[in-house]
C-alpha positions in Angstrom: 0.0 0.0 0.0 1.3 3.3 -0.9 2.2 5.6 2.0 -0.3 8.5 2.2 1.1 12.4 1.0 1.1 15.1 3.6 1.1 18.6 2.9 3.3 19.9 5.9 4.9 17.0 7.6 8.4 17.5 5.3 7.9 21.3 6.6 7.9 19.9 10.2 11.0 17.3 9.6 12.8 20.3 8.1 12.1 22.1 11.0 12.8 19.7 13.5 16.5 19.3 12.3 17.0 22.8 11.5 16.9 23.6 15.5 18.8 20.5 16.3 22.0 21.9 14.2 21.7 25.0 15.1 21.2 24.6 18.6 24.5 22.3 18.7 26.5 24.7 16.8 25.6 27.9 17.8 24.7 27.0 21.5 26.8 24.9 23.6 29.7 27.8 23.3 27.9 30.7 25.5 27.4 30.7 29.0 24.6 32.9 30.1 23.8 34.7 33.2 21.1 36.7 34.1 19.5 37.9 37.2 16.2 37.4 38.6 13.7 39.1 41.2 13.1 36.3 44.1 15.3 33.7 42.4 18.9 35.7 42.3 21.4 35.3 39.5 21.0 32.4 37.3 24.1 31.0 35.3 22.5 28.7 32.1 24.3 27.7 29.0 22.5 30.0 26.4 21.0 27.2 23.7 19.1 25.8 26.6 16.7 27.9 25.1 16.2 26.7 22.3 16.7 22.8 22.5 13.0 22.3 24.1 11.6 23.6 21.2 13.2 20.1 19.4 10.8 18.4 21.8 7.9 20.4 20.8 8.5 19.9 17.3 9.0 15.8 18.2 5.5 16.5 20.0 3.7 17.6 17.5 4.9 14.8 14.7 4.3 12.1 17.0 0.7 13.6 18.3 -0.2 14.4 14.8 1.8 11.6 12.2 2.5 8.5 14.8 5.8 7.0 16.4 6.4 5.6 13.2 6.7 9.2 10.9 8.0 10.5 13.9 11.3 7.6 14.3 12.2 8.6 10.7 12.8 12.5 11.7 14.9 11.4 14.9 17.0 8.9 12.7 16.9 12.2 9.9 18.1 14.6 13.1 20.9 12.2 13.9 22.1 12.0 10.5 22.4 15.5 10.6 24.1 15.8 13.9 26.5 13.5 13.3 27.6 15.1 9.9 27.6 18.4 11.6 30.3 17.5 14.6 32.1 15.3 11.8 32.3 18.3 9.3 32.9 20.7 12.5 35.8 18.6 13.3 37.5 18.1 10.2 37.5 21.9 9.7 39.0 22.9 12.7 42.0 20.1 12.6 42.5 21.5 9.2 45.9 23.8 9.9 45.4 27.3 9.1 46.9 29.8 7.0 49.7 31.6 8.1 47.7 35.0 7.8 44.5 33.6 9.3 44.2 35.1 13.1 40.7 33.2 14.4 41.7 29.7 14.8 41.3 29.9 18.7 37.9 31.4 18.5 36.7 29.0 16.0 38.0 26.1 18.1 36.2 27.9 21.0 32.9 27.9 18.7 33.2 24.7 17.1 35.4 22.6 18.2 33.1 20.3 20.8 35.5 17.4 22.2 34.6 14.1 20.6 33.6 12.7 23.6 31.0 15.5 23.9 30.2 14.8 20.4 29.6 11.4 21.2 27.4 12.0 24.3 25.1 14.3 22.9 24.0 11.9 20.1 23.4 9.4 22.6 21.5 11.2 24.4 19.3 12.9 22.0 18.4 9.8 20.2 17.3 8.0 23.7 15.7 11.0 24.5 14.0 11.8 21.7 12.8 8.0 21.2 11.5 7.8 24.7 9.6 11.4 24.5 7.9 10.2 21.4 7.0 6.6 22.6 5.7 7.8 26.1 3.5 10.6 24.0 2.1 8.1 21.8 1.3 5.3 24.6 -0.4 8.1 26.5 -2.4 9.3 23.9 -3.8 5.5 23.5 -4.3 5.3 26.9 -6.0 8.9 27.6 -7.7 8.2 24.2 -6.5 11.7 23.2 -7.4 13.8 26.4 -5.3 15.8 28.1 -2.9 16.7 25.7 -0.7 19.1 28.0 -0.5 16.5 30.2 1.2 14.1 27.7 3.1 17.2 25.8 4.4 17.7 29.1 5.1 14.5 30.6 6.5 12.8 27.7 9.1 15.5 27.6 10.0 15.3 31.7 10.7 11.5 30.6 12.2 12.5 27.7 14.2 15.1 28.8 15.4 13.2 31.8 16.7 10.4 29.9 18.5 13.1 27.7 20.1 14.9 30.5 21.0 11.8 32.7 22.9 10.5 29.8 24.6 13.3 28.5 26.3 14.6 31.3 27.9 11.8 32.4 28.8 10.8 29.4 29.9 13.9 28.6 32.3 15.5 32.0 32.3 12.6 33.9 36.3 12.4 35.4 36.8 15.2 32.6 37.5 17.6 35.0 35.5 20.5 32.9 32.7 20.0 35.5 33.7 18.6 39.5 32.3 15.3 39.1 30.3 16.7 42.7 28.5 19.2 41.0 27.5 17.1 37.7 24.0 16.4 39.9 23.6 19.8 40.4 24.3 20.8 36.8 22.1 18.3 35.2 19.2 18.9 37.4 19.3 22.6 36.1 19.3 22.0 32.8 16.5 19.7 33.3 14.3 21.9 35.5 15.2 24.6 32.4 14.7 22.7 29.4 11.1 21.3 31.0 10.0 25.0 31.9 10.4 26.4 28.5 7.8 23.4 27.2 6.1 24.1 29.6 5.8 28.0 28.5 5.6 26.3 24.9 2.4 24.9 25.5 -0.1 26.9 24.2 1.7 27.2 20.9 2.0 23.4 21.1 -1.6 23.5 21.5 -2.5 25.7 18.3 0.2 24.2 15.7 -1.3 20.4 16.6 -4.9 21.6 16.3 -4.1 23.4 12.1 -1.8 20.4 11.2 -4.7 18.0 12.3 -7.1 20.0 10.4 -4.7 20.8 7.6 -3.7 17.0 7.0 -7.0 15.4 8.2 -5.1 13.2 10.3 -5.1 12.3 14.4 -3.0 9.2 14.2 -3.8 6.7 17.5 -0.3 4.2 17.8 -2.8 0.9 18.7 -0.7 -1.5 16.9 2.6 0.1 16.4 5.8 -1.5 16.8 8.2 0.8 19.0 11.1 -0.8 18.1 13.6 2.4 17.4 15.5 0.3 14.4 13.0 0.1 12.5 12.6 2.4 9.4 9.3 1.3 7.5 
């Protein structure tokens, strides 16, 4: 049987890698710091802000198209990833010219350590694979209710995977983090990234409401195999 033609699902996939990219090239090499009435000075590294929205975009294709359109963009996303930090670090080995003055910012920019590299494609394809299979079991087993409360607990699942792996992973015994503060670090960046899709919500709510309208389609995962391998 011929698999059915949507009219904005390549628009989603697109934009669902576009933010992954970007968000590991441009944001890992910023710290942020900003201060807050009650709360005091918060120190954040700046693309926290902008990875959730990956997990509203990984919302919406699974709510939407199904686990199954939705494994194909996380495999898509990884392909990208991975061909970013390998391109990334090929560029910045290469030597530079004798006239060319910004090889120590670019490595500051771009050059992420391989075992970083490594880490973070771990973790965002476990935790991407777990937010969408724990969005689509809930929305069998609320029969599509509630759909803040799965937007929003798939992604504390998902996101908690995601953080617990890459951290470790990542600084453990590096020495770029004090293995004692790794807890601390990884709970922030989990209490961060779960707040902004939290504040994502409503436009969670309205993009899901004109793609199911647009494409005519509310896909229920009843008999879907969750395997993460498979590509069909």
């Amino acid at each position: 049987m011929p698999q059915r033609a949507y009219r904005y699902y390549d628009v989603v996939m697109v934009a669902f890698v576009v933010v992954l990219v970007c968000y590991n090239l441009i944001g890992p090499a910023k710290v942020a710091q900003l201060d807050f009435p009650l709360v005091g000075t918060l120190t954040f590294g700046a693309g926290v802000l902008f990875f959730p929205i990956s997990y509203v975009f990984g919302d919406v294709l699974t709510e939407v198209y199904g686990y199954a359109r939705s494994r194909r963009v996380i495999w898509t996303g990884f392909a990208a990833l991975a061909f970013a930090s390998a391109m990334a670090w090929i560029i910045v080995a290469l030597p530079p010219a004798p006239f060319w003055e910004n090889q120590r910012a670019y490595e500051i920019a771009f050059g992420s350590a391989w075992r970083i590299s490594l880490a973070g494609l771990i973790a965002f394809a476990c935790g991407e694979f777990v937010n969408a299979m724990v969005l689509a079991k809930m929305k069998v087993w609320t029969e599509g209710r509630w759909l803040w409360m799965r937007t929003i607990g798939s992604t504390i699942t998902g996101e908690g995977v995601d953080s617990l792996l890459f951290y470790p992973l990542a600084f453990y015994g590096s020495g770029i983090i004090p293995d004692d503060k790794l807890p601390l670090v990884m709970l922030a960046q989990f209490l961060a990234k779960t707040g902004v899709e939290v504040v994502l919500t409503p436009v969670t709510y309205r993009v899901v409401a004109f793609l199911k309208r647009a494409e005519n389609e509310d896909y229920y995962d009843r008999h879907t195999d969750f395997n993460p391998f498979r590509l069909q």
